[in-house]
MARMIMI-191597 format. One line per field, with one value per atom (N, C-alpha, C): y, x, z; residue number from 1. Coordinates in pm, whole numbers, always signed. Atoms other than C-alpha are relative to their C-alpha. Example, Ala and Ser with C-alpha at 12.3 -4.5 7.8 and 13.67 -1.06 7.14 Angstrom:
BEGIN
Y <- c(-119;-450;+120;-119;-106;+109)
X <- c(+89;+1230;+90;-82;+1367;-77)
Z <- c(+0;+780;+0;-6;+714;+73)
num <- c(1;1;1;2;2;2)
This chain:
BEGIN
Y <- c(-48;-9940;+50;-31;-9919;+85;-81;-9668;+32;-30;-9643;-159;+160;-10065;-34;+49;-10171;-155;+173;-10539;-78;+98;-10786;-84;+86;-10913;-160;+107;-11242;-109;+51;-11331;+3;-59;-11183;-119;+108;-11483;-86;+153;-11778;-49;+79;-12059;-16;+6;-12084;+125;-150;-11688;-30;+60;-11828;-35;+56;-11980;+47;-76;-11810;+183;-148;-11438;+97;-67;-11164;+117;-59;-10968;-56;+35;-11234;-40;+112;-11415;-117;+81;-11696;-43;-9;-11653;+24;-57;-11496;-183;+147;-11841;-101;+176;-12101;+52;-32;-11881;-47;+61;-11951;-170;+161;-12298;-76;+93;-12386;+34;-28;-12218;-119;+94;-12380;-183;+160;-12761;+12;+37;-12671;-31;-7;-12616;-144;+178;-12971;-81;+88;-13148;+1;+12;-13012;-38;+97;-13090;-104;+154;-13408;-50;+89;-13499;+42;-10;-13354;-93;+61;-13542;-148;+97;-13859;-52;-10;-13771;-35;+53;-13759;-134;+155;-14042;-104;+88;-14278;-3;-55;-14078;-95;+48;-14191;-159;+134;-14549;-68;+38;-14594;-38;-48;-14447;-111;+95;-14695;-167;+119;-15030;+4;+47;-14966;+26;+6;-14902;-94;+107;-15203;-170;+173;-15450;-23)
X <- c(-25;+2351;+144;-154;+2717;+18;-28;+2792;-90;+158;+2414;-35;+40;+2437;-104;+93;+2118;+21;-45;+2115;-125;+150;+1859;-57;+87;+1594;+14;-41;+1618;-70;+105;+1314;+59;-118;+1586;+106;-111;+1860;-48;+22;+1817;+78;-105;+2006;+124;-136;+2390;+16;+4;+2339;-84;+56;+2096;+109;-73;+2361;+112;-196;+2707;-23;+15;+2665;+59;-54;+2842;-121;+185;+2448;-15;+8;+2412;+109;-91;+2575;+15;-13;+2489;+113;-116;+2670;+140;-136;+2969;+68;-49;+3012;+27;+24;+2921;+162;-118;+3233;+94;-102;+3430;+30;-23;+3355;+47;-59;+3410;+117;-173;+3759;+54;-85;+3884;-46;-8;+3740;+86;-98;+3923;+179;-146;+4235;+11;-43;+4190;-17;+9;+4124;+121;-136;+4421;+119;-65;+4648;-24;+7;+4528;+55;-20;+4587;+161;-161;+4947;+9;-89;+5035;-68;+27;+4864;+93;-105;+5120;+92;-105;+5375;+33;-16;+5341;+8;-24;+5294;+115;-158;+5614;+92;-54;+5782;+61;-4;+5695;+51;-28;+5777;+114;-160;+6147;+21;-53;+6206;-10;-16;+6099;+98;-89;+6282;+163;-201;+6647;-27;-49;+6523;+3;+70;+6468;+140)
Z <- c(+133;+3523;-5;+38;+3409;-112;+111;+3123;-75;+57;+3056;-79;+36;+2991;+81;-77;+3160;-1;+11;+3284;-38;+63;+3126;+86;-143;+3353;-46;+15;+3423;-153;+103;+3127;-103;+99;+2844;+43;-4;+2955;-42;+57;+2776;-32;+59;+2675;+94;-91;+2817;+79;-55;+2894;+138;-142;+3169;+104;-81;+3379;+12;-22;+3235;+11;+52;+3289;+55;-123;+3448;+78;-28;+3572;+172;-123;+3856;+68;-110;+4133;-41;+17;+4035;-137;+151;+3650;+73;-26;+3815;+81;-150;+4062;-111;+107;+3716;-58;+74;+3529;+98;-64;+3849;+9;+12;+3896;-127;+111;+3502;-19;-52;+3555;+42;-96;+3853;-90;-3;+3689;-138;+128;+3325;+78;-38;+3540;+62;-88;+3753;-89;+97;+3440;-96;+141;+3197;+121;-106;+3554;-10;-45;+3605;-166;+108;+3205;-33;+8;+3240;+39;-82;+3539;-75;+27;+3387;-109;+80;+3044;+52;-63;+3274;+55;-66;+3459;-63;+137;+3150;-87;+74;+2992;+83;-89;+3296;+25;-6;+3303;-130;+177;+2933;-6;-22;+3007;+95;-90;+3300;-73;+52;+3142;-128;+107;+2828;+36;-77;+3053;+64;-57;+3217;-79;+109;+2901;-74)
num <- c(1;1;1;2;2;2;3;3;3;4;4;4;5;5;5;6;6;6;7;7;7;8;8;8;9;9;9;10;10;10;11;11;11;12;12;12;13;13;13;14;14;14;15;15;15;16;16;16;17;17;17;18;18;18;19;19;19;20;20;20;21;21;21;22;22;22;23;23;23;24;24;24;25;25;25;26;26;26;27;27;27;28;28;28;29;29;29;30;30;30;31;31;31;32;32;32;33;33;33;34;34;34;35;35;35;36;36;36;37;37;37;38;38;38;39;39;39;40;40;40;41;41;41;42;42;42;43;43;43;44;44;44;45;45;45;46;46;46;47;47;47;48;48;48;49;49;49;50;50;50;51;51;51;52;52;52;53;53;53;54;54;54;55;55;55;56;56;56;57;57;57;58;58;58;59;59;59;60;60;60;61;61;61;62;62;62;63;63;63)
């Protein structure tokens, strides 16, 4: 009990609150993991920008 917040047994979680929550371990791990994959996904669609930017710029200085 934090500031007189009691935590809701697990029967009270439903829905996305089931899985995302800060209560368990398990919630605390799903918030980490959907972190770290937003970050390897908006990376990967930079460097994919880039790399297409890249190739664009070279064929048209070589045409």
């Amino acid at each position: 009990m934090l500031f007189g917040v009691e935590t809701p047994s697990a029967a009270e979680l439903t829905g996305w609150r089931k899985y995302f929550n800060s209560y368990t371990t398990q919630g605390r791990r799903n918030y980490v993991l959907a972190t770290y994959g937003i970050l390897v996904v908006s990376a990967a669609a930079f460097l994919m920008h880039r790399q297409n930017r890249e190739e664009k710029q070279t064929s048209a200085s070589t045409a």
